[in-house]
VEXBA-23128 format. One record per residue: residue in three letters; z, y, x of N, C-alpha, C in turn; residue number from 1. Coordinates in nm, 2 decimals, decimal comma. Layout:
// VEXBA-23128
<"ALA" <Z Y X> <Z Y X> <Z Y X> NUM>,
...
// end
This chain:
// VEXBA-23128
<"UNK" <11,03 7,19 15,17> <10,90 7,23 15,14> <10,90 7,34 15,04> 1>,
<"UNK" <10,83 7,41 15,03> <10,83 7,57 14,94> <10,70 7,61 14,88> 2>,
<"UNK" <10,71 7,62 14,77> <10,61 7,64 14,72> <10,56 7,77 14,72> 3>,
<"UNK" <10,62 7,85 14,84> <10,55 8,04 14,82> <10,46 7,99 14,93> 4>,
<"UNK" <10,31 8,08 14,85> <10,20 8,06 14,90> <10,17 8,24 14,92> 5>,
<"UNK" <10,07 8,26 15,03> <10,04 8,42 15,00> <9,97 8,42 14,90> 6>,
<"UNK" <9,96 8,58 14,82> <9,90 8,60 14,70> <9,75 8,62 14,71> 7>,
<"UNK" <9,72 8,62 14,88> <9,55 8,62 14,88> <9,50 8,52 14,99> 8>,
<"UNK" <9,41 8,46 15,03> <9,36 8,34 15,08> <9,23 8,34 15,10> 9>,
<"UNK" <9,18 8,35 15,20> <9,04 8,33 15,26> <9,03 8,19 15,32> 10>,
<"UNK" <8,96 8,15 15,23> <8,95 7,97 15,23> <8,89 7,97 15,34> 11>,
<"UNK" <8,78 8,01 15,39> <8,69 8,01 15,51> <8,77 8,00 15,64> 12>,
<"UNK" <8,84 8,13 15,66> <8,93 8,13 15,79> <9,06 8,05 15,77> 13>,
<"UNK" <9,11 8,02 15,65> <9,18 7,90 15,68> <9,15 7,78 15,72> 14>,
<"UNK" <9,06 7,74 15,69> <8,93 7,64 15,72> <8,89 7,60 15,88> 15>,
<"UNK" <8,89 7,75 15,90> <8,87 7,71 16,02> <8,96 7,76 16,15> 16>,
<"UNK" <9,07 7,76 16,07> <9,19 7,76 16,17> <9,19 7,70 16,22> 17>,
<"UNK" <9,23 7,55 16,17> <9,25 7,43 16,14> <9,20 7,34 16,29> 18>,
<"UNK" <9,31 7,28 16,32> <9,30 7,23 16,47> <9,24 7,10 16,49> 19>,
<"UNK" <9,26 7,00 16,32> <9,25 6,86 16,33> <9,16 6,84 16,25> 20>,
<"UNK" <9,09 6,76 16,27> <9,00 6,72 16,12> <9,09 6,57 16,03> 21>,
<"UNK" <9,03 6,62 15,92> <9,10 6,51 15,84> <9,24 6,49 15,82> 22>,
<"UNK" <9,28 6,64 15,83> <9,41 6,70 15,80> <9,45 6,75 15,68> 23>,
<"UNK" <9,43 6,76 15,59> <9,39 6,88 15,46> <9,57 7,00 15,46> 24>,
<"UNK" <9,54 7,08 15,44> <9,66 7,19 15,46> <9,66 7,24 15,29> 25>,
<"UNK" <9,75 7,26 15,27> <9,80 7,34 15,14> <9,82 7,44 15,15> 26>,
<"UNK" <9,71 7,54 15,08> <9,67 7,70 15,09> <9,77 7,78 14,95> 27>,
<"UNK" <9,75 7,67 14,87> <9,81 7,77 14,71> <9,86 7,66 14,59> 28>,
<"UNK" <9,91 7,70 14,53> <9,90 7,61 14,38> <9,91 7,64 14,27> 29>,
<"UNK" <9,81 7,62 14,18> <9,77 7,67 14,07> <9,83 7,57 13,95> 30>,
<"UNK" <9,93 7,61 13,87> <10,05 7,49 13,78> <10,05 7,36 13,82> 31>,
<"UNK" <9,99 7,26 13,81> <9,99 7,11 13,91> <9,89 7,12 13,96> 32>,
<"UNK" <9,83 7,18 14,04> <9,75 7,15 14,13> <9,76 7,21 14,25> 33>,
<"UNK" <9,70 7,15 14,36> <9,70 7,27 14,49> <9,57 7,27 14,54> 34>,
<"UNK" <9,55 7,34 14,60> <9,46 7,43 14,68> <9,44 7,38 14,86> 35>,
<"UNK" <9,35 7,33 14,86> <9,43 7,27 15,00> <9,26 7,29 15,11> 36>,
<"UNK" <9,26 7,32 15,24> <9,11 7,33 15,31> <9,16 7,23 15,37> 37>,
<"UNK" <9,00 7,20 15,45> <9,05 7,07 15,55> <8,91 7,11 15,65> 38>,
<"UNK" <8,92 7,07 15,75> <8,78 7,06 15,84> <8,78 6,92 15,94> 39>,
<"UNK" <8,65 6,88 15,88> <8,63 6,76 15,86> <8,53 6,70 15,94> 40>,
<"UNK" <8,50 6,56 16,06> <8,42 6,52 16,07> <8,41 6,33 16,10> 41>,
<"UNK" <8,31 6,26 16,05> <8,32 6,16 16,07> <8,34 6,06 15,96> 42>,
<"UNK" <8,42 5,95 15,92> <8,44 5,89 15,75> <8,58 5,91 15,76> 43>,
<"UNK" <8,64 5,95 15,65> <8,74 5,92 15,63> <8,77 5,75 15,64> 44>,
<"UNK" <8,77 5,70 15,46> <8,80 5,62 15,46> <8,80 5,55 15,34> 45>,
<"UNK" <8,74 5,46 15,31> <8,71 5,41 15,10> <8,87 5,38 15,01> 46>,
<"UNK" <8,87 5,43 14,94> <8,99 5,50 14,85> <8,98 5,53 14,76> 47>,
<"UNK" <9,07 5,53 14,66> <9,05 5,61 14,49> <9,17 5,69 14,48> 48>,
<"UNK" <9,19 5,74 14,38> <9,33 5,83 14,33> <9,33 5,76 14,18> 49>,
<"UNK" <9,43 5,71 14,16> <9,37 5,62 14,04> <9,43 5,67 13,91> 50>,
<"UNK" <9,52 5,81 13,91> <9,51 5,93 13,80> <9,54 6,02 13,84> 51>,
<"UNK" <9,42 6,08 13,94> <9,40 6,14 13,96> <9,24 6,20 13,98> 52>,
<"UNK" <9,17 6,30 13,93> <9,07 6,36 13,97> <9,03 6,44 14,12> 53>,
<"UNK" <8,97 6,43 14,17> <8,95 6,58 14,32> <8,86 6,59 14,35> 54>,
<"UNK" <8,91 6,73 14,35> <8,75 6,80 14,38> <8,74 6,87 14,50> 55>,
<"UNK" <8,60 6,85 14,55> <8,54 6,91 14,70> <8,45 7,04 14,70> 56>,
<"UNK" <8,49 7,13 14,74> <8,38 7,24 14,78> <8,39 7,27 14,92> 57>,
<"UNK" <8,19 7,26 14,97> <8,20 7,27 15,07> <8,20 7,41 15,11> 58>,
<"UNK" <8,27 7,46 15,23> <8,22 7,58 15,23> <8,15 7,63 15,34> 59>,
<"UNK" <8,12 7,55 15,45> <8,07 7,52 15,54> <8,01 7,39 15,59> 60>,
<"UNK" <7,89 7,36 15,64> <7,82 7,22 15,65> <7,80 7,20 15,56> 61>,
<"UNK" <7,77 7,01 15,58> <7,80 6,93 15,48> <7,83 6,84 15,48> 62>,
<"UNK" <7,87 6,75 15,32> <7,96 6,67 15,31> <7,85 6,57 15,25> 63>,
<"UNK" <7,88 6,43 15,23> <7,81 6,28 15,18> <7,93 6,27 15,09> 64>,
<"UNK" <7,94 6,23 14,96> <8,05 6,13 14,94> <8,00 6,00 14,89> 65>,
<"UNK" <7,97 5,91 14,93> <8,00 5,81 14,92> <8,04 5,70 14,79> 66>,
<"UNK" <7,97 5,61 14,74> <8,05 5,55 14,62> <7,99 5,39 14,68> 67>,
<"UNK" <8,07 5,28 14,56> <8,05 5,17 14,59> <7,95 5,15 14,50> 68>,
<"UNK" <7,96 5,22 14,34> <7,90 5,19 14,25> <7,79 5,27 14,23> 69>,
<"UNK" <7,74 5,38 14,24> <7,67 5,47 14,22> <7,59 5,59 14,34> 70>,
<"UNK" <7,49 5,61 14,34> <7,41 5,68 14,43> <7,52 5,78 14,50> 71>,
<"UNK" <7,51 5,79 14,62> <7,58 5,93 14,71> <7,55 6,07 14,63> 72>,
<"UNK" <7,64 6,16 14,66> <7,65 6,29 14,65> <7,63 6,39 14,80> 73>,
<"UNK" <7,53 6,45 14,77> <7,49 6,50 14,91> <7,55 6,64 14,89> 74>,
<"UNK" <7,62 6,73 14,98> <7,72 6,85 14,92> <7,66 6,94 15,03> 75>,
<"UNK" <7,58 7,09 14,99> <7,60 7,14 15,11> <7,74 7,30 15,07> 76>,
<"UNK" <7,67 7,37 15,16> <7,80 7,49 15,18> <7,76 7,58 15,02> 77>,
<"UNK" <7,87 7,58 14,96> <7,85 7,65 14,78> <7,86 7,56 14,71> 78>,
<"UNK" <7,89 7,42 14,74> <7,84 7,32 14,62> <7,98 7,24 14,61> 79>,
<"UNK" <7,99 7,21 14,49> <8,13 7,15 14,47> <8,11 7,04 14,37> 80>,
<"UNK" <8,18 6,92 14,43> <8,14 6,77 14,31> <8,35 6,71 14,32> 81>,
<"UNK" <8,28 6,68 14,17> <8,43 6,62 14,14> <8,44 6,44 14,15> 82>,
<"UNK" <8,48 6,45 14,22> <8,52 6,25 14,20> <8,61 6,18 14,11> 83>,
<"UNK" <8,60 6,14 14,01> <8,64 6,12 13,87> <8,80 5,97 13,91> 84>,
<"UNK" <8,88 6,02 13,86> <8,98 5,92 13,87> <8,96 5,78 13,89> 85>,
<"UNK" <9,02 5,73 13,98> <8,98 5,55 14,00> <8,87 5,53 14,03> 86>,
<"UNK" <8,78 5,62 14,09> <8,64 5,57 14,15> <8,70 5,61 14,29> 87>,
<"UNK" <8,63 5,47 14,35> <8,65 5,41 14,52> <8,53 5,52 14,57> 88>,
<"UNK" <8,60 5,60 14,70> <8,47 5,68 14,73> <8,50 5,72 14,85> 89>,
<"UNK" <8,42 5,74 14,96> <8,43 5,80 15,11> <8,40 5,94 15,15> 90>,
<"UNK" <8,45 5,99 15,23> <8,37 6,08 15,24> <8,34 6,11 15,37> 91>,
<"UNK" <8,19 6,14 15,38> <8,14 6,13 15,54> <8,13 6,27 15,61> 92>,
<"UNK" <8,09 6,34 15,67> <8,10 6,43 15,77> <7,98 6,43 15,86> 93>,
<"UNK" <7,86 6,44 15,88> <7,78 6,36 16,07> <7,85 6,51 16,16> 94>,
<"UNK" <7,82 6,63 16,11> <7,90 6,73 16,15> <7,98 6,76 16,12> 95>,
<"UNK" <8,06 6,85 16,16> <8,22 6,92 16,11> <8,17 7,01 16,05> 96>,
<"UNK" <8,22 6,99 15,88> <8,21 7,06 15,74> <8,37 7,09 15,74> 97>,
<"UNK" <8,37 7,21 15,67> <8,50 7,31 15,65> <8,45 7,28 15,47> 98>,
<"UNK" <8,58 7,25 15,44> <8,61 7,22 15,27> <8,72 7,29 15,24> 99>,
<"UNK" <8,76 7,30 15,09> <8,81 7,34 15,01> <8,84 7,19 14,90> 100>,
<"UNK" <8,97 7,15 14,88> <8,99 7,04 14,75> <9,12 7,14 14,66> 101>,
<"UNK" <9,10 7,09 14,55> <9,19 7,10 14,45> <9,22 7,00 14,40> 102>,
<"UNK" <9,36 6,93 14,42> <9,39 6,79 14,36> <9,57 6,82 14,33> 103>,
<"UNK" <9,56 6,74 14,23> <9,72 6,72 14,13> <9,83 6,73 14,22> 104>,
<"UNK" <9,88 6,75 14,22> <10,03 6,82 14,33> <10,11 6,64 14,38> 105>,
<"UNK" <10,08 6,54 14,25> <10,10 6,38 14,33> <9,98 6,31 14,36> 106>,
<"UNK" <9,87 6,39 14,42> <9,76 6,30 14,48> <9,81 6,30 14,61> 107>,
<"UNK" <9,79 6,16 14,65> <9,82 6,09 14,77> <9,67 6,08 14,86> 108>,
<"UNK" <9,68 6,16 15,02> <9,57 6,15 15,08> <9,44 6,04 15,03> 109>,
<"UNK" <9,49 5,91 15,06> <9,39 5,81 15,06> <9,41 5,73 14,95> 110>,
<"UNK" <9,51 5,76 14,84> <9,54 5,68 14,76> <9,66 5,59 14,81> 111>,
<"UNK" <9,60 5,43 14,76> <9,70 5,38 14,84> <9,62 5,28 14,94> 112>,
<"UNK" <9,55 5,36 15,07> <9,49 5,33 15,19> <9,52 5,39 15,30> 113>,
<"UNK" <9,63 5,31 15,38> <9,69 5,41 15,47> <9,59 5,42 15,61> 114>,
<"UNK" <9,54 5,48 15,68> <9,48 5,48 15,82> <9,60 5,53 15,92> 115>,
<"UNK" <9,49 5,52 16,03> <9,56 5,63 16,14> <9,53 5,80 16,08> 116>,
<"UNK" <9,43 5,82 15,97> <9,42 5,94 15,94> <9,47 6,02 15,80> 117>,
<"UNK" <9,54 5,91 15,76> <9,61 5,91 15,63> <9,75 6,05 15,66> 118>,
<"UNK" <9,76 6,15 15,62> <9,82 6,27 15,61> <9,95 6,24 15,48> 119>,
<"UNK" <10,03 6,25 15,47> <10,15 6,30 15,39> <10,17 6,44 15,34> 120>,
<"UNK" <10,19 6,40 15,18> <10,22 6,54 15,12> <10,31 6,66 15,21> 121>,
<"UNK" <10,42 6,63 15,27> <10,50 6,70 15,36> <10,41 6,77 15,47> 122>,
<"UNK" <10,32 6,65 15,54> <10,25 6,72 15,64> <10,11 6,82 15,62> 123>,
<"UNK" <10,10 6,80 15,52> <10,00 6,90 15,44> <10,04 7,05 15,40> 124>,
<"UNK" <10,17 7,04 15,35> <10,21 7,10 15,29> <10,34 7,24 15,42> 125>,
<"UNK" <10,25 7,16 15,54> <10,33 7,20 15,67> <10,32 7,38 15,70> 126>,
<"UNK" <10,38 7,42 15,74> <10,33 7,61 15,76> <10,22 7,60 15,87> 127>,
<"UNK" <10,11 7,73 15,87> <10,03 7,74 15,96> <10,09 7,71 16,09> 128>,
// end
């Protein structure tokens, strides 16, 4: 796996390269963190990162996220919400939304909640 990223990135058309939903791809990385789009529809799956923070911008559609504890976050295209460490949270889709996440270079897709849609750092981290 390699960490050379191109030095310019259009999140958008990476975004919507993107063949699978609920795939997230690794675009760049900024000292521990990366840069990653995804295009997305449907629930993921209820999960935490439990030291870890991540954040969503939509950049197309929109996104729901979801909590067990606290009111939903409704995200449209420009809007970006961070999900605070150790908070259990989903995230919905009714349409296919194109995102943008930044998360710690050891955040694990779902945490520790494997699905059939559960992605690995390797396969994220896969060439276009």
């Amino acid at each position: 796996m390699s960490d050379s990223f191109p030095s310019q990135v259009d999140l958008l058309a990476a975004a919507e390269a993107l063949t699978e939903h609920w795939s997230p791809r690794v675009v760049a990385r900024v000292n521990d963190q990366y840069v990653k789009v995804a295009k997305v529809q449907g629930v993921l799956a209820w999960h935490a990162h439990e030291g870890e923070d991540e954040l969503f911008l939509v950049l197309k559609g929109h996104l729901r996220i979801e909590y067990r504890d606290r009111p939903a976050v409704e995200l449209a295209a420009g809007s970006l919400h961070v999900v605070p460490r150790g908070v259990e949270h989903n995230p919905v889709a009714e349409a296919e939304c194109l995102l943008a996440l930044v998360e710690t270079v050891t955040t694990r897709h779902t945490g520790d909640v494997v699905t059939d849609r559960t992605r690995t750092l390797a396969h994220q981290l896969r060439a276009a």
